[in-house]
N, C-alpha and C positions, 0 to 999 in steps of 0.2 A: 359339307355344307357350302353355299354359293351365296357369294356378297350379294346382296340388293344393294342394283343400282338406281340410279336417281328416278329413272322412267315409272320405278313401281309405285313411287310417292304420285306422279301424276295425272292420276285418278280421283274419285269422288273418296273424301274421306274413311267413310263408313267402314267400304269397304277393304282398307288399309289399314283401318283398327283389328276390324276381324283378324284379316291377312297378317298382320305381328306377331297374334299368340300362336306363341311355339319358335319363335323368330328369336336370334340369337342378340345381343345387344351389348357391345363392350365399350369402352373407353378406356384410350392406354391398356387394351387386355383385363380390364377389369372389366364384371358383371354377370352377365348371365341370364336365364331363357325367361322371356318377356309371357307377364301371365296377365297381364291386366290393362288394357289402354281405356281412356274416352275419347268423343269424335266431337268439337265444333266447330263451327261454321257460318259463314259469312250471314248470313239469316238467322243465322240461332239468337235471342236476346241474352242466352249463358255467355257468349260469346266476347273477345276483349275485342276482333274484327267487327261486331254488328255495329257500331257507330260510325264506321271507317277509320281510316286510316290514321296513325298517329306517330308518333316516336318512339314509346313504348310497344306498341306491336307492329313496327313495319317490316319486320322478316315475315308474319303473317302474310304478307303481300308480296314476298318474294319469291322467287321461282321455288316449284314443290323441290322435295328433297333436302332441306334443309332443313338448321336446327329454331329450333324458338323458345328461346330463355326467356322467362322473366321471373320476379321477384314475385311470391305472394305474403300479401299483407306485410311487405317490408321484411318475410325471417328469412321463407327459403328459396330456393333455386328451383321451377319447375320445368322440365324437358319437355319438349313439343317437336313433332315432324310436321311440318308447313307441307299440303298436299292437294289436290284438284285440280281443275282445269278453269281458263277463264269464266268469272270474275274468282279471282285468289280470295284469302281470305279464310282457308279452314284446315286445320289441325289435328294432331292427335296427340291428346295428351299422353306421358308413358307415366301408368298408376303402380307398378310393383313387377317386381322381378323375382324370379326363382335363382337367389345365388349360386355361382355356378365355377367365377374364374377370380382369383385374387380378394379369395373373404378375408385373410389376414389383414390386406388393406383397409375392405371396406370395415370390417368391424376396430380397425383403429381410429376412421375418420369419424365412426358414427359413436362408438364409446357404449358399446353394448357389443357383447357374443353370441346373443341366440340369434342363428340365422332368418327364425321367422320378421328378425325387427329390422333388419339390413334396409330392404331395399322395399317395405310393403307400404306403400303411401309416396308421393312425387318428392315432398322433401325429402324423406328420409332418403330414397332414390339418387335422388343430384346428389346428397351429402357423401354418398354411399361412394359415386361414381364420380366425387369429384366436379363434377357438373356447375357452374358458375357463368355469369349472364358473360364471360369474356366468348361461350361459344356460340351467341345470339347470332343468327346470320352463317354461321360455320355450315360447308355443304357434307352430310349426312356419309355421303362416301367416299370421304377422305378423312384422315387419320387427324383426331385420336379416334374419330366415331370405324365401328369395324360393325354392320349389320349381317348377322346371316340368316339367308331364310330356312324355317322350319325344316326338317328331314324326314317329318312322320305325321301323319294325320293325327288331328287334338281335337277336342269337342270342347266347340265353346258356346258357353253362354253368355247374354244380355241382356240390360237391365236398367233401371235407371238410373243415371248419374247420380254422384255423391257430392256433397263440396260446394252448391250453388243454390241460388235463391230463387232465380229463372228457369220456366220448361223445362222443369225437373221429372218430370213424365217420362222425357224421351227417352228412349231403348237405346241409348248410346254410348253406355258402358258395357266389355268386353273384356272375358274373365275363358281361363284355363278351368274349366270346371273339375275339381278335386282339389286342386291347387291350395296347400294348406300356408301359400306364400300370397293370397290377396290382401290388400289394405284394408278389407271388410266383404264382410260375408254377402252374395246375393241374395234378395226378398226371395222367400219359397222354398228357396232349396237348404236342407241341410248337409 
């Protein structure tokens, strides 16, 4: 498998959500094969970028390939790749992982064993991988973050976001279809 590097962040969103599932994702060696992203963006109202610019999302505005931590609702830690091209501004959130490298870890930081509860939701995610706002700003392809890209063609599907009160319509969640490691199930399919 081959590191993504920064340049593949520097593209329209969307299609870098797609482009993860099946993409490798560790920290410090810990994690494993990304099944689930969401995509926003500097126009989206779901968006923390749609008002501009501020202190809490200014890695959103920083050059793609980077990381974008922030705090939801004060509990947890959620990961974000900062991606596009002029005007910045948009994201991918990472929704759940398929365990893969160092679960002894992650199920000591998360305080559960069954592998479906690791890593399927962003909190539980950061908790999983360690993940804390000190990586807000941190660039993607360098260490602790290790991306590989997929090695085999995946089917994925899309859907609408979960988790928001805004343009909750949009087809901008993207899911490992089978995947019995999503945060929640797509509308339609069983």
């Amino acid at each position: 498998m081959v590191p993504v590097s920064r340049a593949f962040f520097a593209r329209p969103a969307a299609g870098v959500a797609r482009n993860l599932i099946g993409a490798t994702l560790l920290v410090e060696g810990i994690g494993g094969l990304i099944v689930e992203t969401e995509v926003y963006d500097h126009e989206d109202p779901a968006s923390h970028s749609y008002a501009g610019r501020t202190a809490r999302n200014a890695s959103m505005f920083g050059p793609p390939g980077h990381a974008y931590v922030y705090r939801s609702y004060g509990l947890h830690w959620c990961l974000n790749f900062v991606c596009g091209t002029e005007p910045l501004g948009s994201a991918v959130l990472i929704r759940a992982l398929q365990p893969t490298a160092g679960i002894e870890v992650m199920q000591r930081r998360r305080g559960v064993t069954a592998p479906k509860l690791l890593c399927a939701g962003p909190g539980r995610l950061s908790q999983a991988l360690g993940v804390t706002g000190a990586l807000d700003g941190h660039p993607l392809d360098k260490a602790p973050f290790l991306i590989l890209a997929g090695h085999q063609e995946v089917r994925v599907i899309s859907g609408p976001r979960i988790g928001i009160s805004r343009a909750t319509g949009t087809p901008w969640r993207f899911g490992l279809r089978g995947s019995a490691f999503l945060s929640r199930r797509f509308p339609g399919l069983t």
